[in-house]
C-alpha positions as CSV (number, residue, x, y, z in Angstrom):
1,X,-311.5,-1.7,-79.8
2,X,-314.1,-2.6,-82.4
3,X,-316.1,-6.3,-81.8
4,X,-314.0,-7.5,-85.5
5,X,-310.9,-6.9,-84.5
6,X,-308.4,-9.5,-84.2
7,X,-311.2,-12.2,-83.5
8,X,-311.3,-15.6,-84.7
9,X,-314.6,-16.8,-86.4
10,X,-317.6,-17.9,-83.4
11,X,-317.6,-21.3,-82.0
12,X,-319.7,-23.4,-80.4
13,X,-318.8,-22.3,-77.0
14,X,-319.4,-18.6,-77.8
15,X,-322.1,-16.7,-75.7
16,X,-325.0,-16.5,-78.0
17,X,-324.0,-19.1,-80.8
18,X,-326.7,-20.1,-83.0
19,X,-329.2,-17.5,-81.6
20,X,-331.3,-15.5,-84.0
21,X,-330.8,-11.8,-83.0
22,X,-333.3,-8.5,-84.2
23,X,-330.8,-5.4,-83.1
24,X,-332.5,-1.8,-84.2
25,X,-331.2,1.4,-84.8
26,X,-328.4,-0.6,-85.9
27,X,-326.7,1.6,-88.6
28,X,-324.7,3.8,-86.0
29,X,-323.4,4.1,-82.6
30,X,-324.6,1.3,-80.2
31,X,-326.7,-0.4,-82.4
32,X,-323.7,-1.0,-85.0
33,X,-321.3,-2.1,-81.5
34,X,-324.1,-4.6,-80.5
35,X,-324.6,-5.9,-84.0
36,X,-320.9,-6.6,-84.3
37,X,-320.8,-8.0,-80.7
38,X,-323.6,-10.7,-81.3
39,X,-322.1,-11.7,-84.8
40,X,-318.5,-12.2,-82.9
41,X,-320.2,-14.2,-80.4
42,X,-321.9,-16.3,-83.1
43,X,-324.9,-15.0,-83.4
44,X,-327.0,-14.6,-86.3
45,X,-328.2,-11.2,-86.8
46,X,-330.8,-9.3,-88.5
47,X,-330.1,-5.0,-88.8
48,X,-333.2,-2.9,-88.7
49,X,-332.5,0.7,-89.5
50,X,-333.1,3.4,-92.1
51,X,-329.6,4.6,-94.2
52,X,-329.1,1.7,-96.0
53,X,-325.4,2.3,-97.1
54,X,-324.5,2.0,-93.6
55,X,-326.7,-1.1,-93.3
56,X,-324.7,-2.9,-95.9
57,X,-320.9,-1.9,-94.9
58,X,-321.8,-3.1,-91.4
59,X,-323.3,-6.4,-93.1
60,X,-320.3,-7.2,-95.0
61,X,-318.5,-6.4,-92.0
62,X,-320.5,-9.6,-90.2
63,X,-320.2,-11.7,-93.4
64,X,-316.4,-12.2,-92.7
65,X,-317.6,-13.4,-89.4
66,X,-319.4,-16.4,-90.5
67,X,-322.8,-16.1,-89.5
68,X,-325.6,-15.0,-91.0
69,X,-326.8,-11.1,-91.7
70,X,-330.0,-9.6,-93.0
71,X,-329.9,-5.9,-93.1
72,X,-333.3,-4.3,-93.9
73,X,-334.0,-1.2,-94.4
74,X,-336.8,-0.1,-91.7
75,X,-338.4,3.0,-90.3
76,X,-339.5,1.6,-86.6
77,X,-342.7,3.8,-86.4
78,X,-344.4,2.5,-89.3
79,X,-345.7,-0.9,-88.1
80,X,-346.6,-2.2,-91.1
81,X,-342.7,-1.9,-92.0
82,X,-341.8,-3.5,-88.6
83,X,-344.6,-6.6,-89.0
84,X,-342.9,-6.9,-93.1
85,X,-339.6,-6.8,-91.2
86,X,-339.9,-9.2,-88.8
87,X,-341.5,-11.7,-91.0
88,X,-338.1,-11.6,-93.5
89,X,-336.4,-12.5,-90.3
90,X,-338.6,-15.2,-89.2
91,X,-338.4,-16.8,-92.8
92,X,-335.0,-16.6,-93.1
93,X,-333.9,-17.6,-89.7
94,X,-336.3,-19.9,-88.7
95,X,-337.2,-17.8,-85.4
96,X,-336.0,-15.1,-83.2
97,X,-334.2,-15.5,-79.8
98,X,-333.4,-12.0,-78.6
99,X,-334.9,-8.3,-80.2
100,X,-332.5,-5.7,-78.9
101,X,-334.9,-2.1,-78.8
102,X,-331.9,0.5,-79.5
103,X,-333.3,3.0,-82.5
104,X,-333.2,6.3,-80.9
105,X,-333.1,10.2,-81.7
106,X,-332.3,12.9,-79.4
107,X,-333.8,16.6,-80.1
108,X,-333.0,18.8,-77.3
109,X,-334.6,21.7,-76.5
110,X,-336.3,23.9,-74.0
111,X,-339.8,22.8,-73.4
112,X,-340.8,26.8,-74.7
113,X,-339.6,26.3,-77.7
114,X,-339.6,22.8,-78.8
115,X,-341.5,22.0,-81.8
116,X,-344.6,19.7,-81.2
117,X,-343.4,17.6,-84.1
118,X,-340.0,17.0,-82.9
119,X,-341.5,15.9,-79.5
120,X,-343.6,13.9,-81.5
121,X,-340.9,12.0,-83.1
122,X,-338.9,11.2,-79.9
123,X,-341.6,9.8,-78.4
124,X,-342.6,7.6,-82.4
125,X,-338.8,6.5,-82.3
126,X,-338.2,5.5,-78.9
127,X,-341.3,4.7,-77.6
128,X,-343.5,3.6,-80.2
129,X,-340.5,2.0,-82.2
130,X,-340.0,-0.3,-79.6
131,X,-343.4,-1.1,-79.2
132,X,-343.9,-1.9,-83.0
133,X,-340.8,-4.2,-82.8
134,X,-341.8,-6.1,-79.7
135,X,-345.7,-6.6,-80.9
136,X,-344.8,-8.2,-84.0
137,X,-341.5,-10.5,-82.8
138,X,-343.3,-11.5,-79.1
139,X,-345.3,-13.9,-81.4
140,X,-342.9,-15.8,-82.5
141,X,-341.3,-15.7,-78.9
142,X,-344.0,-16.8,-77.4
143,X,-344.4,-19.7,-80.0
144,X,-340.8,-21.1,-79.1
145,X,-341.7,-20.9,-75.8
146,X,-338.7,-18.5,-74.9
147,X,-337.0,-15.2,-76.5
148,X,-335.4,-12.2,-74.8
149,X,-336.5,-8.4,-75.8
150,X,-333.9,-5.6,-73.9
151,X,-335.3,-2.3,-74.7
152,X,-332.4,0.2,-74.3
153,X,-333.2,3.4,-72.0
154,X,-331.8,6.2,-70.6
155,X,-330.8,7.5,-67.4
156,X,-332.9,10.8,-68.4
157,X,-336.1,8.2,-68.2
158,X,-335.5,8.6,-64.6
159,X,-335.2,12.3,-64.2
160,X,-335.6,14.6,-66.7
161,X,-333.3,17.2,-67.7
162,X,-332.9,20.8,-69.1
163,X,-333.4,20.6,-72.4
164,X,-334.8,17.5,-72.7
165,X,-338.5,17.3,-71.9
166,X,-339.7,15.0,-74.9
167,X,-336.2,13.1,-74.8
168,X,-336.6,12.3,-70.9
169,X,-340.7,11.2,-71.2
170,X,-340.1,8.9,-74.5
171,X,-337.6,7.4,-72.6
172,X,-339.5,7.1,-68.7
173,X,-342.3,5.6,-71.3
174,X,-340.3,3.2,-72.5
175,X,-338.9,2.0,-69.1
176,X,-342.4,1.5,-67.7
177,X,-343.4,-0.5,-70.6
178,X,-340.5,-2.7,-69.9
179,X,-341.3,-3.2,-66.9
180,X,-344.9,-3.8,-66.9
181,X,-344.2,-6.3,-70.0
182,X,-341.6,-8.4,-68.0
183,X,-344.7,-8.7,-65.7
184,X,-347.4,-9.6,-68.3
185,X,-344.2,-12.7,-69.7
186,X,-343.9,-14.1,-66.5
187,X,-343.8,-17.8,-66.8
188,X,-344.1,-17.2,-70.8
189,X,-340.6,-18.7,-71.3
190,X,-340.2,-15.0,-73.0
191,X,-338.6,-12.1,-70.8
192,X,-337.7,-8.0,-71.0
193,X,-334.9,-6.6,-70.0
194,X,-334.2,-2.7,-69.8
195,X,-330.9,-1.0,-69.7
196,X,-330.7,2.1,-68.4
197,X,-327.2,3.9,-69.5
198,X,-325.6,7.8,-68.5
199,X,-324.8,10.0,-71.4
200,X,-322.7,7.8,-74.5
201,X,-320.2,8.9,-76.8
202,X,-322.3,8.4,-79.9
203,X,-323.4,11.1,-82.6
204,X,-326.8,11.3,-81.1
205,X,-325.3,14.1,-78.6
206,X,-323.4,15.8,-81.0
207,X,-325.4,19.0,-81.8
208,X,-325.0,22.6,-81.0
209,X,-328.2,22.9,-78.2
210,X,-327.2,19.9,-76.0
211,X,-323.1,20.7,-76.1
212,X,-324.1,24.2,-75.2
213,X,-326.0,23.3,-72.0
214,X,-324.4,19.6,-71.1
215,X,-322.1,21.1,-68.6
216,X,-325.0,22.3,-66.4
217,X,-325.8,18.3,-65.8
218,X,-322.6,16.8,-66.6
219,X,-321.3,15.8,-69.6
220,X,-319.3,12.6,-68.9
221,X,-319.9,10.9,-71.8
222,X,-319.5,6.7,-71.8
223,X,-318.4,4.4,-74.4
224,X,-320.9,2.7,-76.4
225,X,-319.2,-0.5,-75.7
226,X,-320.1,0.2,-71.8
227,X,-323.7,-0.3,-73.0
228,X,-323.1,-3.4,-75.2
229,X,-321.8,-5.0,-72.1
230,X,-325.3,-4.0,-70.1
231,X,-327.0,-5.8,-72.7
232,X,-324.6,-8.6,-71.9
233,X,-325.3,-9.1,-68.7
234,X,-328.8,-8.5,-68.7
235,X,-329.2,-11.4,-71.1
236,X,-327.0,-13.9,-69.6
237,X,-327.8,-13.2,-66.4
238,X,-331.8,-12.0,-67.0
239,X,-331.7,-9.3,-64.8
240,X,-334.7,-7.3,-65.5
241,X,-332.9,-3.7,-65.2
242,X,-328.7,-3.1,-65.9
243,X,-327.8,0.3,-64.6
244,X,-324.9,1.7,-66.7
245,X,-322.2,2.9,-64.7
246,X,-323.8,0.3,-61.8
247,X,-325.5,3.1,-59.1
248,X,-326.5,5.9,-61.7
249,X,-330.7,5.3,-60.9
250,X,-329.4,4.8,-57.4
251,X,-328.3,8.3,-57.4
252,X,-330.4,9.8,-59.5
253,X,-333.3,8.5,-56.7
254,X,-330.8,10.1,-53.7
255,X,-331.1,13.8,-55.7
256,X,-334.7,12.8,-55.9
257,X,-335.1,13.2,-51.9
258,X,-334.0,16.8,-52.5
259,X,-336.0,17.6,-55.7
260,X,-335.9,21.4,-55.0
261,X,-332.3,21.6,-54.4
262,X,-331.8,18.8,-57.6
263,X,-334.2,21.6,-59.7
264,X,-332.6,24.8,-58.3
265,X,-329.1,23.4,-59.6
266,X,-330.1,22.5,-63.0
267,X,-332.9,25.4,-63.4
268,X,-329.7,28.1,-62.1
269,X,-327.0,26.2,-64.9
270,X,-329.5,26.3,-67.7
271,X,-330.4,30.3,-66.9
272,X,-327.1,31.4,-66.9
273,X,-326.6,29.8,-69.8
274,X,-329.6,31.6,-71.5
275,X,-328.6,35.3,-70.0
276,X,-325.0,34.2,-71.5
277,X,-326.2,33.8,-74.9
278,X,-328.7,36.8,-74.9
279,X,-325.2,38.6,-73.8
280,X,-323.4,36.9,-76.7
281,X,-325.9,38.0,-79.1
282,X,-326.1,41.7,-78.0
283,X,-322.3,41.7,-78.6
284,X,-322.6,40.9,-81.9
285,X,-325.5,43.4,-82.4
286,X,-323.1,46.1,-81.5
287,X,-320.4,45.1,-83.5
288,X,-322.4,45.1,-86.6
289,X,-323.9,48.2,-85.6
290,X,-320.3,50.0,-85.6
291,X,-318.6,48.6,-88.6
292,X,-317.8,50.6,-90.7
């Protein structure tokens, strides 16, 4: 069910009435649920992303909501974007409560032939972007004397996976800045948050080179609204780390007592899947070769 959907306008009572909410990477996916999810809880909230058409169909969406939106168009890893951005929202909001960290991109791909600039760009997006948003809104935190920041993870910043070298170490990067931030805030008033979710039904793993080898990991795929309700209870409850389904780090550090037998199961999935496509591609080879 979508956050807009048979809902009354916010009230007083709602969870995060009044607050002034940053959500990024809010065009799509989980940024777009958590956007909606705010605004129905009375929040006001500000969209940073970078396809503006989305931006302003989700806007108008939160408009009929009655509270206030500011969608702006922003690439996270250009700071001096993020520092213009952030300053529209202070103006216009008079402060910021809670920065939500969610703009992410996924480019699998075996670590042999990855390009360096698409492992450079995981690691600008996921990492970077959230560091860009935090250094210029954790001002203004600190200033009220409180704010939340929830950076949103993943489960392969625990243990990396085939395919996914620059994915899993933009993502381990951005968990241990969460956690080593929450430690700098204490007794701030400001706090960080991380949520750490599985594999999510969104777009991002929708492409031909993760589909191809998911199955050797597991390709269970979540809701996006699982990870809206992480958020959720990592800001009402300010728990510094929401595991999404509860217990996935706990088993991801169980395979991590048997790290050879862990690597022997993924490294044997994602070979066979290589000798099955070098197979594939000889068959087509010889077809070619023989029509006449």
């Amino acid at each position: 069910m979508r956050w807009n959907e048979s809902v009354s306008p916010p009230s007083e009572g709602s969870l995060f009435a009044g607050y002034n909410v940053v959500v990024t990477g809010a065009s799509s996916g989980i940024g777009r649920d958590l956007a909606l999810m705010f605004a129905c809880e009375g929040g006001n909230v500000a969209l940073f992303a970078r396809r503006r058409p989305l931006l302003l169909e989700l806007a108008r969406e939160i408009v009929d909501l009655g509270v206030a939106v500011l969608p702006i168009e922003c690439d996270v890893t250009d700071a001096k974007q993020v520092r213009t951005a952030v300053d529209r929202v202070e103006h216009k909001f008079g402060g910021i409560d809670i920065v939500v960290n969610n703009a992410g991109v996924l480019i699998p791909a075996l670590f042999r032939k990855a390009r360096l600039r698409d492992l450079r760009r995981m690691m600008d997006v996921n990492y970077f972007g959230a560091v860009h948003v935090t250094r210029a809104a954790l001002p203004v935190m600190e200033d009220a004397g409180s704010g939340n920041i929830v950076n949103i993870a993943s489960i392969a910043g625990r243990r990396g996976g085939v395919a996914l070298s620059g994915y899993s170490a933009s993502k381990s990067a951005l968990i241990a800045f969460t956690e080593a931030l929450r430690i700098e805030l204490f007794g701030t008033g400001v706090t960080a948050s991380v949520v750490v979710p599985a594999s999510v039904d969104t777009e991002m793993l929708r492409n031909p080179e993760w589909e191809s080898r998911s199955w050797a990991v597991g390709d269970v795929r979540m809701p996006k609204e699982w990870v809206t309700w992480g958020v959720v209870t990592a800001l009402t409850l300010g728990l510094a780390e929401v595991d999404i389904p509860p217990g996935i780090v706990t088993a991801e550090k169980v395979a991590g007592l048997f790290p050879d037998l862990t690597a022997a199961w993924l490294g044997a999935g994602s070979r066979m899947i290589d000798l099955m496509n070098q197979w594939m591609r000889a068959r087509r080879r010889s077809r070619r070769r023989y029509d006449f």
